[in-house]
VEXDREN-2710 file (C-alpha; in Angstrom, 1 decimal):
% VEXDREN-2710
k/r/px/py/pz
1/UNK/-2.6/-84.4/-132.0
2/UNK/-2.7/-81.3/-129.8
3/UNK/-5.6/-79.9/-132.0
4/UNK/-7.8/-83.8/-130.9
5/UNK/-6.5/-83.2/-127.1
6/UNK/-7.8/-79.8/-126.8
7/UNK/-11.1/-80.5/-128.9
8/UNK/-12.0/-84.2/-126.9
9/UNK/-15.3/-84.8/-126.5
10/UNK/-16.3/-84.3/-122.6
11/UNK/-18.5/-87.7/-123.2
12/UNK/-15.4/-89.5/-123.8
13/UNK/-13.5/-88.1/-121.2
14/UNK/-16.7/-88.9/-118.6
15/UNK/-17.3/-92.5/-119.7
16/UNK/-13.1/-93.5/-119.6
17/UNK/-13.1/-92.1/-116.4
18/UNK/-16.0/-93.9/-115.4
19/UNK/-14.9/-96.9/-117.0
20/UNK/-11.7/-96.8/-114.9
21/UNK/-13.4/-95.8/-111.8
22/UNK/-15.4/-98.8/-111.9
23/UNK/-12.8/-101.4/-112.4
24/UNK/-10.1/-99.6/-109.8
25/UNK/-13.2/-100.1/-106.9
26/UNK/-13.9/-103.8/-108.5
27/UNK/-9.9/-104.6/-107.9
28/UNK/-10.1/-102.8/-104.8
29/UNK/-12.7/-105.1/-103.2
30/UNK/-10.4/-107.8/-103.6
31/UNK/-6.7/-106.7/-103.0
32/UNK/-6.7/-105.2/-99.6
33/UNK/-8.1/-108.8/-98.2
34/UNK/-5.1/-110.6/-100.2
35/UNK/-2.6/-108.6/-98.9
36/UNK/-4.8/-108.1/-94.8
37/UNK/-4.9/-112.4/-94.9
38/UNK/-1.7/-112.7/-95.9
39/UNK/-0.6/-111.6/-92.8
40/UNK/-3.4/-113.9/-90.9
41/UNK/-2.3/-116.6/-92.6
42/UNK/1.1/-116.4/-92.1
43/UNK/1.3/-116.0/-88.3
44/UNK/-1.4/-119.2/-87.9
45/UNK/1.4/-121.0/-89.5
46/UNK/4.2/-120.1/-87.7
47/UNK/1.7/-120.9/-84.8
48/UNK/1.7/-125.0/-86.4
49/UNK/5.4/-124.6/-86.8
50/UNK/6.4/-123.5/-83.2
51/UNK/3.9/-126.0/-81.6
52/UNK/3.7/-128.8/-84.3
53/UNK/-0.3/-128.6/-83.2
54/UNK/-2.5/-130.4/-85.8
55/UNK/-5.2/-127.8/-84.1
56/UNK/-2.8/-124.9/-86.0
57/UNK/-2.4/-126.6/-89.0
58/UNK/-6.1/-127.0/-89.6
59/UNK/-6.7/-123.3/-89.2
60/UNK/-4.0/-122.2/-91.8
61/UNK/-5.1/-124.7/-94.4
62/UNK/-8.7/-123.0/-93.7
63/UNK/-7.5/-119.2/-94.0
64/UNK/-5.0/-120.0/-97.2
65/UNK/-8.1/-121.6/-98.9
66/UNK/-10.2/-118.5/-98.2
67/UNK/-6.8/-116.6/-99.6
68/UNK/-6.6/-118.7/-102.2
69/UNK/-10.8/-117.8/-103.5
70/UNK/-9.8/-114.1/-103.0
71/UNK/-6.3/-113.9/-104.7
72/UNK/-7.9/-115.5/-108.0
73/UNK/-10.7/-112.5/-108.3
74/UNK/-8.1/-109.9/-107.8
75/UNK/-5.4/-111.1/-110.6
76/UNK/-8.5/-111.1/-113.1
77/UNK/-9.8/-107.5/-112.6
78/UNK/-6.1/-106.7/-112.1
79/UNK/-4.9/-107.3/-116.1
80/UNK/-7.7/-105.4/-117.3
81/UNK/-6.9/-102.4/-115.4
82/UNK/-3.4/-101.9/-116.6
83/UNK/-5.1/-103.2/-120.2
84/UNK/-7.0/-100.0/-120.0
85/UNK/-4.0/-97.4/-120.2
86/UNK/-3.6/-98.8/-123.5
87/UNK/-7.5/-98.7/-124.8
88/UNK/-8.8/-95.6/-123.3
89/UNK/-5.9/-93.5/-122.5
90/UNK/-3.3/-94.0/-125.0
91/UNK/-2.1/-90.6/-125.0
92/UNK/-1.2/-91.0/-121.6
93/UNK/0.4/-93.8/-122.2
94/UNK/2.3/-92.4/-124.9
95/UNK/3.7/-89.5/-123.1
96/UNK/4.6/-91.4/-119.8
97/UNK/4.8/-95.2/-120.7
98/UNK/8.8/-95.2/-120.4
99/UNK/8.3/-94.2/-116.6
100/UNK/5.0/-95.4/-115.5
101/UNK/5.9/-98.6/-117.5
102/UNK/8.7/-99.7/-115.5
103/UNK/7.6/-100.1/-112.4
104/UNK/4.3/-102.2/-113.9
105/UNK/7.2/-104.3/-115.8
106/UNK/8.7/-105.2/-112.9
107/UNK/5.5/-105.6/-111.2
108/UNK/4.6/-108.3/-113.6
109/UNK/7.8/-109.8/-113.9
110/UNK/9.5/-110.0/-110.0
111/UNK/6.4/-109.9/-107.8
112/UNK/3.7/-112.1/-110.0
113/UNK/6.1/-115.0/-110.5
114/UNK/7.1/-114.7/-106.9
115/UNK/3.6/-114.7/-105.4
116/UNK/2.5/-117.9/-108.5
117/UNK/5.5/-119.7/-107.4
118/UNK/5.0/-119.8/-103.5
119/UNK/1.2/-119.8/-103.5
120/UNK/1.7/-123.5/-106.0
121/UNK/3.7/-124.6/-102.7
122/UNK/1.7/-122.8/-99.9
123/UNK/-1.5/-124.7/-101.6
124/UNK/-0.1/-128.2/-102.5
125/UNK/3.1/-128.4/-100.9
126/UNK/2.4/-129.9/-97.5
127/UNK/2.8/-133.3/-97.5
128/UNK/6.1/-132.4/-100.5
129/UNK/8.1/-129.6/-98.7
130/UNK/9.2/-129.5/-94.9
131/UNK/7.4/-127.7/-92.6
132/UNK/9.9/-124.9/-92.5
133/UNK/10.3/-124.7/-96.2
134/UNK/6.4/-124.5/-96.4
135/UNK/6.3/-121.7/-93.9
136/UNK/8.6/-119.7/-96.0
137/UNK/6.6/-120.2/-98.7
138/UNK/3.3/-118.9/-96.8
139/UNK/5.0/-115.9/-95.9
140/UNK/7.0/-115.5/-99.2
141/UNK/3.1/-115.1/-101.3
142/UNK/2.2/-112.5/-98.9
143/UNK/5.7/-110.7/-99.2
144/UNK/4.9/-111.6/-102.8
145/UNK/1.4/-109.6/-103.1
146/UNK/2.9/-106.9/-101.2
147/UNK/6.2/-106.3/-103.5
148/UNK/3.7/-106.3/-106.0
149/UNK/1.4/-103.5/-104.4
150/UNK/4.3/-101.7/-103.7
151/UNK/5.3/-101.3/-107.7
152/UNK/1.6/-100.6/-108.5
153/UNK/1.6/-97.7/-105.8
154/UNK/5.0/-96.6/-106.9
155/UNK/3.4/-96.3/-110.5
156/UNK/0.6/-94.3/-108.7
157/UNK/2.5/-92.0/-106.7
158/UNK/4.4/-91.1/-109.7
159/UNK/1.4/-89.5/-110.8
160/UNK/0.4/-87.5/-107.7
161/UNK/4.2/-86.1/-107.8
162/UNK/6.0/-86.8/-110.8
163/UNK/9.4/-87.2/-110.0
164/UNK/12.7/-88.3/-111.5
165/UNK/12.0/-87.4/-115.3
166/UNK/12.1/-84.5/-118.0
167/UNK/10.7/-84.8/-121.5
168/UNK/12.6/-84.9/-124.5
169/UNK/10.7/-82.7/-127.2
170/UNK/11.9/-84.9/-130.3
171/UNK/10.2/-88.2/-129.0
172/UNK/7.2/-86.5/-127.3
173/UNK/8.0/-88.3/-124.2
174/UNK/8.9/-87.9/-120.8
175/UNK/11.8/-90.1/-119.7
176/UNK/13.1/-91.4/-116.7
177/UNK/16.3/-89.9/-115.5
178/UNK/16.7/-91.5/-111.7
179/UNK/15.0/-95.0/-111.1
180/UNK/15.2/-94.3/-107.6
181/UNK/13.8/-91.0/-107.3
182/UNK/10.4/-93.0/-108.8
183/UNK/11.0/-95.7/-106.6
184/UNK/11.8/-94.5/-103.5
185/UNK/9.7/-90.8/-103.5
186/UNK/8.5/-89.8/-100.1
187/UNK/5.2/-89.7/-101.8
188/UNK/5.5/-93.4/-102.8
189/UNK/6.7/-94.6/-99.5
190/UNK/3.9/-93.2/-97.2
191/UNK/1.3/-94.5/-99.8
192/UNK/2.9/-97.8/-100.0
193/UNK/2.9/-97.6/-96.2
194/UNK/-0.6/-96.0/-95.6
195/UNK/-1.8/-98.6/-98.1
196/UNK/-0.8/-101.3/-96.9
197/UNK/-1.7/-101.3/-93.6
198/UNK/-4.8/-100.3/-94.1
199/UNK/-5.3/-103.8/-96.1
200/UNK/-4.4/-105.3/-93.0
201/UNK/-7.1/-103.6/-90.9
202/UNK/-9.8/-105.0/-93.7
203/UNK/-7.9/-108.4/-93.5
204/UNK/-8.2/-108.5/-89.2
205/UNK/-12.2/-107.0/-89.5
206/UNK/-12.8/-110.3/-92.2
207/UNK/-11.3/-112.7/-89.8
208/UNK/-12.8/-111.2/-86.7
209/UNK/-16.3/-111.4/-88.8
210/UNK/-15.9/-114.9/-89.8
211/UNK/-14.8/-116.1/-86.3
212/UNK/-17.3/-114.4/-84.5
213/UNK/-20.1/-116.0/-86.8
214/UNK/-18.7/-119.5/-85.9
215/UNK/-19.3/-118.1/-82.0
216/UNK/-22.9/-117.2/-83.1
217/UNK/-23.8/-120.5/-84.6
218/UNK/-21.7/-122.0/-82.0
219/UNK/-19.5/-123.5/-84.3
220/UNK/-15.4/-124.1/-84.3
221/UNK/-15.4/-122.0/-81.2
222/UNK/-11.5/-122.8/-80.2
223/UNK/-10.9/-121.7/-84.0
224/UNK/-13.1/-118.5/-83.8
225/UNK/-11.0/-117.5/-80.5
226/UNK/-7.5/-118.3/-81.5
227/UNK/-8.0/-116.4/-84.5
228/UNK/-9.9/-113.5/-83.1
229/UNK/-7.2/-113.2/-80.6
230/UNK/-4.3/-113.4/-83.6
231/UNK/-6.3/-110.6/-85.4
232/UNK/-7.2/-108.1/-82.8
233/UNK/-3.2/-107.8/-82.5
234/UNK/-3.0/-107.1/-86.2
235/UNK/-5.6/-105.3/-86.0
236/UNK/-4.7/-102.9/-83.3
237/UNK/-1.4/-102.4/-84.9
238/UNK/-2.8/-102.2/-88.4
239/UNK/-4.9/-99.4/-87.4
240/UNK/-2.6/-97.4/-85.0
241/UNK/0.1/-97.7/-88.1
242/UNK/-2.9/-96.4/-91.0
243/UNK/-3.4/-93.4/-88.5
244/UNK/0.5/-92.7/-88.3
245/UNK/0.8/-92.8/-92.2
246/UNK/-2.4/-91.0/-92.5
247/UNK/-1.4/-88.1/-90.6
248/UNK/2.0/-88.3/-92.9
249/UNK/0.0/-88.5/-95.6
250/UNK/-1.9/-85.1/-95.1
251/UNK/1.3/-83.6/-95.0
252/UNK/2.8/-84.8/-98.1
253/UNK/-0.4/-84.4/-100.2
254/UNK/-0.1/-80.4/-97.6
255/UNK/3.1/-79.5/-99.6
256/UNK/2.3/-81.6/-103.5
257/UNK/-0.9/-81.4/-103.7
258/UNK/-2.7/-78.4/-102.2
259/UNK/-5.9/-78.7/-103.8
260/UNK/-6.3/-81.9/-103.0
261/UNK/-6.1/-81.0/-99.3
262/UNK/-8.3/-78.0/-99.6
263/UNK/-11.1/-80.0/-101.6
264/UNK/-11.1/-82.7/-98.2
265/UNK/-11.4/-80.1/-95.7
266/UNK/-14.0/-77.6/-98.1
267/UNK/-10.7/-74.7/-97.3
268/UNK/-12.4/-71.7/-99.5
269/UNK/-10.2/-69.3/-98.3
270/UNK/-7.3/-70.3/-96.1
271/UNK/-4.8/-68.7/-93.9
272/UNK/-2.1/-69.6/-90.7
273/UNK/-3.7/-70.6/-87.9
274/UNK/-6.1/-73.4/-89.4
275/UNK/-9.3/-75.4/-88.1
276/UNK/-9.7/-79.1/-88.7
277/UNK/-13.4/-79.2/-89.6
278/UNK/-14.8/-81.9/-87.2
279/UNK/-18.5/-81.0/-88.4
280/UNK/-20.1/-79.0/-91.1
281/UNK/-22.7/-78.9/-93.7
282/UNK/-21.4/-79.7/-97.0
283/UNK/-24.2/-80.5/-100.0
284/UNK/-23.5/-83.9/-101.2
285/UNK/-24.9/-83.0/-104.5
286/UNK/-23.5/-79.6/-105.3
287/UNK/-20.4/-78.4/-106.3
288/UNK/-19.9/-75.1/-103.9
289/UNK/-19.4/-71.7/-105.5
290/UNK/-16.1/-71.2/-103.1
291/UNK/-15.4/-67.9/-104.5
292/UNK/-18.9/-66.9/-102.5
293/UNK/-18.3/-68.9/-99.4
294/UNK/-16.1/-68.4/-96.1
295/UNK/-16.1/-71.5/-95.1
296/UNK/-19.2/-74.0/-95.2
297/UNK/-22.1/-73.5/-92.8
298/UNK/-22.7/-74.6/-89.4
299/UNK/-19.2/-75.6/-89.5
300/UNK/-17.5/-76.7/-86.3
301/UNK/-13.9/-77.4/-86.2
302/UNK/-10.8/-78.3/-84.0
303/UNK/-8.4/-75.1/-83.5
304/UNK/-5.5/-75.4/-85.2
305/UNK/-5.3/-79.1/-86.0
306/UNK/-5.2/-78.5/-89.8
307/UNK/-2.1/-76.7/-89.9
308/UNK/-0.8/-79.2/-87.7
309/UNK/-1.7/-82.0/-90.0
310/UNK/-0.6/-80.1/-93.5
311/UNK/2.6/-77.8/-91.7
312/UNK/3.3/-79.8/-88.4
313/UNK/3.2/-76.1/-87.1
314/UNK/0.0/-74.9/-85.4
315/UNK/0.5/-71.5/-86.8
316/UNK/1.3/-72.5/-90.1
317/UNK/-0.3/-71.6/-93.7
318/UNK/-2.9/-73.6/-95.5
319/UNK/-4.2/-72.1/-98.9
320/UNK/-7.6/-72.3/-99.7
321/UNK/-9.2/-73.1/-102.9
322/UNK/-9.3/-69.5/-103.6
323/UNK/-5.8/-69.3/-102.7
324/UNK/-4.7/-71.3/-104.9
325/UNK/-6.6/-70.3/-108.0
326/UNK/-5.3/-66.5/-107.2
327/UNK/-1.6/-67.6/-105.8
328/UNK/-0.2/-68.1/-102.6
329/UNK/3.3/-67.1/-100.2
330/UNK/4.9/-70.3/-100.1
331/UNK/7.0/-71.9/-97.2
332/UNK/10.3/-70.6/-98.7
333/UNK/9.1/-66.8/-98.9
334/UNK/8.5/-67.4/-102.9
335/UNK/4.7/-67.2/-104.4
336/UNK/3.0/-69.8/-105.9
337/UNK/2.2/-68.4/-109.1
338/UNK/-1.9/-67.7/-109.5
339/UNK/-3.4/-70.6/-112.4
340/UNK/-3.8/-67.9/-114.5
341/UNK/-0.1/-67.3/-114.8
342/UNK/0.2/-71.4/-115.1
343/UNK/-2.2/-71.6/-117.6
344/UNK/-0.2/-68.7/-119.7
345/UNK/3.3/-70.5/-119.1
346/UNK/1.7/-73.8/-120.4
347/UNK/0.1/-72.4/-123.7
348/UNK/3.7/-71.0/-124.0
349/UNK/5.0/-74.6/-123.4
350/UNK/2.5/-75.7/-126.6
351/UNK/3.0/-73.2/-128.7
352/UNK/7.3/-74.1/-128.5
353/UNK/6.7/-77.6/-128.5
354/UNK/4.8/-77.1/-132.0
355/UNK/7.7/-74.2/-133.2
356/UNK/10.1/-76.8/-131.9
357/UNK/8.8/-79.7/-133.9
358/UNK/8.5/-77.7/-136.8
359/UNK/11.9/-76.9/-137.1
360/UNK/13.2/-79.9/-136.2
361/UNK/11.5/-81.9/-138.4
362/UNK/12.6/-78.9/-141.0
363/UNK/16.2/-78.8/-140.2
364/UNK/16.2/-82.7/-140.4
365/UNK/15.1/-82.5/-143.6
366/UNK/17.7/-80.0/-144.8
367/UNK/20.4/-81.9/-143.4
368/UNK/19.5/-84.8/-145.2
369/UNK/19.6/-83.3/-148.6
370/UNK/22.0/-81.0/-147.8
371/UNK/19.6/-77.6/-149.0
372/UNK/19.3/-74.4/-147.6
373/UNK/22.1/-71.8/-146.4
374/UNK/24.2/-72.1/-143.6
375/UNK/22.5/-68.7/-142.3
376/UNK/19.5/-70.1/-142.3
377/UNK/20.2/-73.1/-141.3
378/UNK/22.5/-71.3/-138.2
379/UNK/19.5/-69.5/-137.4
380/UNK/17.1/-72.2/-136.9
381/UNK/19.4/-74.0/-134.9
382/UNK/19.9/-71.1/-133.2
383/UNK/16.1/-71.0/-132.5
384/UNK/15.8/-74.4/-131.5
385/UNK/18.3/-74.0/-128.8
386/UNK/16.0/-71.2/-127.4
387/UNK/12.9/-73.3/-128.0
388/UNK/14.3/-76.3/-125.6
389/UNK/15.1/-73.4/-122.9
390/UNK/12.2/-72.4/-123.2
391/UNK/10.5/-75.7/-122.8
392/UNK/12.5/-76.4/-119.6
393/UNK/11.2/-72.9/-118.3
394/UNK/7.7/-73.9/-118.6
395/UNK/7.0/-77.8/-119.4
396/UNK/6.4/-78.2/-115.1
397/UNK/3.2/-76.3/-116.4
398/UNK/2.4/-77.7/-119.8
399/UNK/-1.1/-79.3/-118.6
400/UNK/-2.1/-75.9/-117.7
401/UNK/-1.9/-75.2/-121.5
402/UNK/-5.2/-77.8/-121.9
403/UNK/-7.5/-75.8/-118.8
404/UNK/-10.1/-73.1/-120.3
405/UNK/-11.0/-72.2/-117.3
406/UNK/-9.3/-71.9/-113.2
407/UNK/-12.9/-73.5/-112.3
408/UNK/-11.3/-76.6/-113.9
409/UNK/-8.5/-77.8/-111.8
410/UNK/-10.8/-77.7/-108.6
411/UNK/-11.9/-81.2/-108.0
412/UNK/-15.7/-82.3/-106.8
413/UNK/-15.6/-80.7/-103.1
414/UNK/-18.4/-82.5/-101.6
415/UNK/-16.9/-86.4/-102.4
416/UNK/-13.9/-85.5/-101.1
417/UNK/-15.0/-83.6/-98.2
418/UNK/-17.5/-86.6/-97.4
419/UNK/-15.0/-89.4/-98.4
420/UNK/-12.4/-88.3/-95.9
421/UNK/-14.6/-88.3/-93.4
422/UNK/-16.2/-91.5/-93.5
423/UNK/-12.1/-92.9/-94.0
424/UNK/-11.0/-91.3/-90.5
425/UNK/-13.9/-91.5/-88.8
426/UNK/-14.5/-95.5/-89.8
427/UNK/-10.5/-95.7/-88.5
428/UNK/-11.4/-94.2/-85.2
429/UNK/-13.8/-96.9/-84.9
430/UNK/-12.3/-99.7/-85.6
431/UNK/-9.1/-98.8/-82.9
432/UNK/-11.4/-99.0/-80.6
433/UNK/-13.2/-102.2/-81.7
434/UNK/-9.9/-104.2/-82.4
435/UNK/-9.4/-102.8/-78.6
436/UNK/-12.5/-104.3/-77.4
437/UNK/-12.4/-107.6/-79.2
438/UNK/-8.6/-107.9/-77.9
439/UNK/-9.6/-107.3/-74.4
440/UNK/-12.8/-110.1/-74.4
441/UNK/-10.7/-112.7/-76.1
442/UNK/-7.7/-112.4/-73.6
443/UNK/-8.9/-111.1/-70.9
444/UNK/-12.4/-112.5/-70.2
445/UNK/-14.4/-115.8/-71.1
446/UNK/-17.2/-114.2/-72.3
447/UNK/-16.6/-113.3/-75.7
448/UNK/-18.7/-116.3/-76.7
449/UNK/-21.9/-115.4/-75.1
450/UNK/-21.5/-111.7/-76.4
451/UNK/-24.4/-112.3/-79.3
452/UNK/-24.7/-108.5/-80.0
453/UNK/-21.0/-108.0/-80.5
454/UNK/-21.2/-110.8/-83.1
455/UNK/-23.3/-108.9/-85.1
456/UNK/-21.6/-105.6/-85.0
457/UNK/-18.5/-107.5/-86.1
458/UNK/-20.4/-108.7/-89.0
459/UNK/-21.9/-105.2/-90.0
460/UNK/-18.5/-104.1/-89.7
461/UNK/-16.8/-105.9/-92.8
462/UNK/-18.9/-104.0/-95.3
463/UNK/-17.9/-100.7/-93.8
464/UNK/-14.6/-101.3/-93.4
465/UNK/-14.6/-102.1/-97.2
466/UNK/-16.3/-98.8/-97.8
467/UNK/-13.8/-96.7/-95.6
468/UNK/-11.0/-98.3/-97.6
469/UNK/-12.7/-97.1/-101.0
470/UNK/-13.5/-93.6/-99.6
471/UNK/-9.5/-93.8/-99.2
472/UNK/-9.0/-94.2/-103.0
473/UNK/-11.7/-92.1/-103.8
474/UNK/-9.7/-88.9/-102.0
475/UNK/-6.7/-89.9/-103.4
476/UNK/-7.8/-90.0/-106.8
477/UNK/-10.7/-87.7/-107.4
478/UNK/-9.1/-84.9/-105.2
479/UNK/-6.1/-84.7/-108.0
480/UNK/-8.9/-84.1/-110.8
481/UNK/-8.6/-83.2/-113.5
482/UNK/-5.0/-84.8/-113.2
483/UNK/-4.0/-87.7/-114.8
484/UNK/-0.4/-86.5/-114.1
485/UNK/-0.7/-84.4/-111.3
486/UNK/-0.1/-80.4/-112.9
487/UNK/1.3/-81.9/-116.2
488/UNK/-1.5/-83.9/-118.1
489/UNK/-5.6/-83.1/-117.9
490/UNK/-7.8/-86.6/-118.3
491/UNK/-9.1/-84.5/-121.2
492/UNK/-5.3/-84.3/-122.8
493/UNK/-4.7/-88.5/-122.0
494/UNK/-7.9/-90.1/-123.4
495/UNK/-8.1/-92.0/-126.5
496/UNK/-9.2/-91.0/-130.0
497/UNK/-12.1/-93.1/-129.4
498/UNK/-15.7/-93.1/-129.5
499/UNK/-17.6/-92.9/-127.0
500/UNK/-20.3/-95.3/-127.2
501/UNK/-17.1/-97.8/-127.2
502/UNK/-16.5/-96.7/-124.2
503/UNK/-20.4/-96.9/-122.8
504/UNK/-20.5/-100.8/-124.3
505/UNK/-17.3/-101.9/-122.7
506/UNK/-18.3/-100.1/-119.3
507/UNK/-21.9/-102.0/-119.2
508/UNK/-19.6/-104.8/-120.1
509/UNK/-17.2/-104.6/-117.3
510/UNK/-19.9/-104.0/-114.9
511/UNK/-21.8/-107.3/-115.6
512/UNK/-18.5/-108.9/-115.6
513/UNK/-17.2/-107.6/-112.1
514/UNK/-20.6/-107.8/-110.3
515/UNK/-20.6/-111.4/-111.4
516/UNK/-17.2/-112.1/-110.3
517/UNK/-17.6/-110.5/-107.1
518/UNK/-21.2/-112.5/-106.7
519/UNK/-19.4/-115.4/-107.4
520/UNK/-16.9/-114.9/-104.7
521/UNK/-18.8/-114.5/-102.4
522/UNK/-20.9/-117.1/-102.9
523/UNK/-17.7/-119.3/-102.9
524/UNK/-16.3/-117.9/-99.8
525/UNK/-19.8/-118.3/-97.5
526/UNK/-20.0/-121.8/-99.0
527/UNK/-16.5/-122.2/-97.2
528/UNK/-17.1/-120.8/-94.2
529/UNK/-19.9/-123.0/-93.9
530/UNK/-18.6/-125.5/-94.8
531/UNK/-15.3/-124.5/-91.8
532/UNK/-11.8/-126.1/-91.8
533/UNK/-11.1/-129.6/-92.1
534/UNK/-10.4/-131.7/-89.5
535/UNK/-7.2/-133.9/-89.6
536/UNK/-6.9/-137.1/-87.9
537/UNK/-4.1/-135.8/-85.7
538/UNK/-6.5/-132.8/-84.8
539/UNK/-9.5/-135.3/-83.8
540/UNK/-6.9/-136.9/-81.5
541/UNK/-5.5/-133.9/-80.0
542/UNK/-9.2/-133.1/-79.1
543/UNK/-9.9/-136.3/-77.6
544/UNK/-7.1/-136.3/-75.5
545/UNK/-7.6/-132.7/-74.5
END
């Protein structure tokens, strides 16, 4: 197997990745609305329940419908992403499905029934259940969807900074040794947290949109307002929250995943003291020889804000690509051994993992049919013992074994670089336009009127989408070529596949999403077209009002 990992066809490698990349930003498009209406949704309807308004009522029923179209699309494209560790990177799968299982397993089996449960009463439990008990239920899908991100980003985290495990040599596996070190990493919390919240910025901008395109065609005007008001709150919070867990972010993914950092920020060559490039000139389309380079040109950046962000200390150290690949003083006044010496210490790690299976299997063997002599037999054992030392030495840098090259383990600069910036600087926007929309729709009557403001809050729900991808796209292509961040290349977790399966199921997928996603959102503008519908007790209350 090792001789197929380290002999994998780059074509293979390219299209799974590809494969995966394109059904991760399909799900994408429709999770973070699930979990951003969720919260819409829910505080509409404890609007009804406080004031037993038919007005409130109407509204919920309208946003849980649009919910309802969304949650649909995201379960689908859901299932065959976690089908694909099986198809296209079994190895992975192989070496990590008792950890990275678990927390999918109890995805599946706590949050999914939770969310199909309550989402069967939210939907068709209104004239069945009590208003109270309905309530519950509204809020108990959304807690549902949540619970359920936060076991997928558990999973996810796990492989940014694999915690909580060691690997046995006689199974080939790594195995779980604390639950609760997965579950409750640092890592996983802020991404849970950062995650999350962000959803519910995307969930406020869709709401804002939809309202202020009722204002435009002057159309449900008191339901565009109330629910512009309810989500400039969320979103104001939502966004001042994403910033907070952002900034926490930097610093985790500072201290587990240096590249990563240095990749966003284009960090050649680092240093204490560090700039937090504002502006610079980065080639979208080139990969940066950053063993040439300084620091990219006509560059422009904010004194010492990046070792804020990675150190919390404005003097502190950030390593630069070149850092990195060469080794680095750490923190703690140890050095972070060049990827040179990693690469060494993880083709020691192969080479006793094969001696170690050898005489395993060979000392198995004798003790079955009771051959050999017992100084032989002492010695191997003897052998073994320092084989498994030796493997706990160096198996933190087995994955280095796989790279050919240091150029390998530094990811695409320009994505990243560009990514990040379009995420923060999108988030900066949006604080202030939650700010603005929260201030018309309290404060003045003339939010109505405002016809240009309705159209920036319609050109702002495809860009907030696109700030929330650049988000996923940092996180994951700035751990390349990590499938397992320092302890499995993609090239060592694909398949033994061929590629052209991979090429005909990825042309596959991508007919298949793009018509799911067409198909949403032809469903949902039908909806909102259509608007909420008007109960008798509603018609009445307007009358009377």
């Amino acid at each position: 197997m090792i001789n197929f990992l380290l002999d994998a066809l780059p074509a293979t490698v390219d299209w799974s990745r590809a494969q995966f990349a394109l059904t991760a930003i399909y799900h994408w498009l429709f999770v973070p609305l699930t979990l951003g209406l969720a919260v819409i949704m829910g505080i509409v309807e404890t609007c009804y329940y406080r004031t037993r308004k038919a007005f409130w009522k109407d509204a919920a029923r309208f946003w849980q419908r649009l919910f309802g179209i969304n949650f649909a699309m995201g379960v689908a494209t859901g299932i065959i992403l976690e089908f694909e560790f099986g198809t296209n990177w079994s190895n992975y799968s192989w070496f990590v499905g008792d950890i990275f299982g678990a927390p999918l397993a109890i995805e599946g089996i706590v949050a999914f029934f939770m969310e199909s449960t309550f989402v069967a009463v939210m939907f068709f439990g209104w004239k069945k259940v009590s208003p109270g008990f309905h309530l519950a239920s509204t809020w108990l899908t959304g807690l549902g969807a949540t619970i359920s991100a936060w076991w997928i980003l558990v999973a996810n985290a796990w492989m940014q900074y694999p915690v909580g495990q060691t690997f046995n040599p006689d199974t080939m596996r790594f195995e779980m040794t604390s639950f609760w070190d997965v579950a409750l990493s640092p890592f996983a919390v802020d991404k849970f947290l950062h995650t999350v919240t962000s959803a519910w910025v995307i969930g406020a901008v869709f709401t804002v949109a939809v309202s202020c395109w009722y204002l435009w065609k002057k159309r449900e005007q008191k339901l565009a307002l109330a629910s512009i008001k309810i989500a400039s709150v969320v979103g104001i919070v939502a966004s001042l929250l994403a910033a907070l867990t952002g900034d926490n972010s930097a610093y985790m993914v500072s201290r587990v995943q240096p590249m990563k950092l240095a990749a966003m920020e284009a960090l050649y060559n680092g240093g204490t003291d560090q700039s937090l490039t504002a502006v610079a000139w980065v080639n979208p389309m080139k990969q940066p020889d950053y063993q040439q380079q300084a620091q990219p040109p006509m560059r422009i950046g904010l004194p010492n804000m990046l070792s804020i962000l990675a150190t919390h200390d404005p003097h502190g150290y950030v390593p630069g690509i070149n850092d990195i690949i060469k080794g680095y003083p750490k923190v703690d006044g140890t050095r972070e051994p060049s990827t040179r010496d990693k690469m060494a210490m993880g083709r020691r790690a192969i080479a006793a993992l094969k001696e170690y299976r050898t005489l395993s299997a060979g000392a198995a063997a004798a003790k079955s049919q009771k051959t050999g002599n017992v100084v032989a037999n002492t010695a191997s054992v003897h052998r073994i013992c320092q084989l498994k030392e030796e493997l706990r030495a160096t198996m933190s840098y087995y994955g280095y074994g796989f790279v050919k090259d240091p150029s390998q383990i530094v990811p695409y600069v320009p994505v990243n670089f560009w990514c990040f910036r379009i995420m923060v600087g999108m988030g900066c926007l949006f604080i202030l336009f939650f700010l603005a929309m929260g201030y018309l729709s309290f404060r003045t009557p003339k939010l109505p009127q405002q016809t240009w403001l309705h159209k920036v809050a319609l050109a702002l729900l495809p860009l907030a989408y696109i700030a929330s991808e650049c988000g996923w796209v940092v996180a994951e292509l700035g751990r390349q070529p990590w499938t397992i961040q320092d302890m499995l290349p993609t090239w060592a977790a694909i398949s033994d596949v061929q590629s052209s399966s991979v090429v005909l199921t990825f042309f596959i997928f991508l007919v298949l999403f793009t018509t799911m996603l067409a198909v949403e959102i032809s469903i949902l503008c039908k909806q909102i077209k259509r608007g909420p519908e008007h109960s008798d007790e509603n018609k009445a209350e307007g009358t009377n009002a």
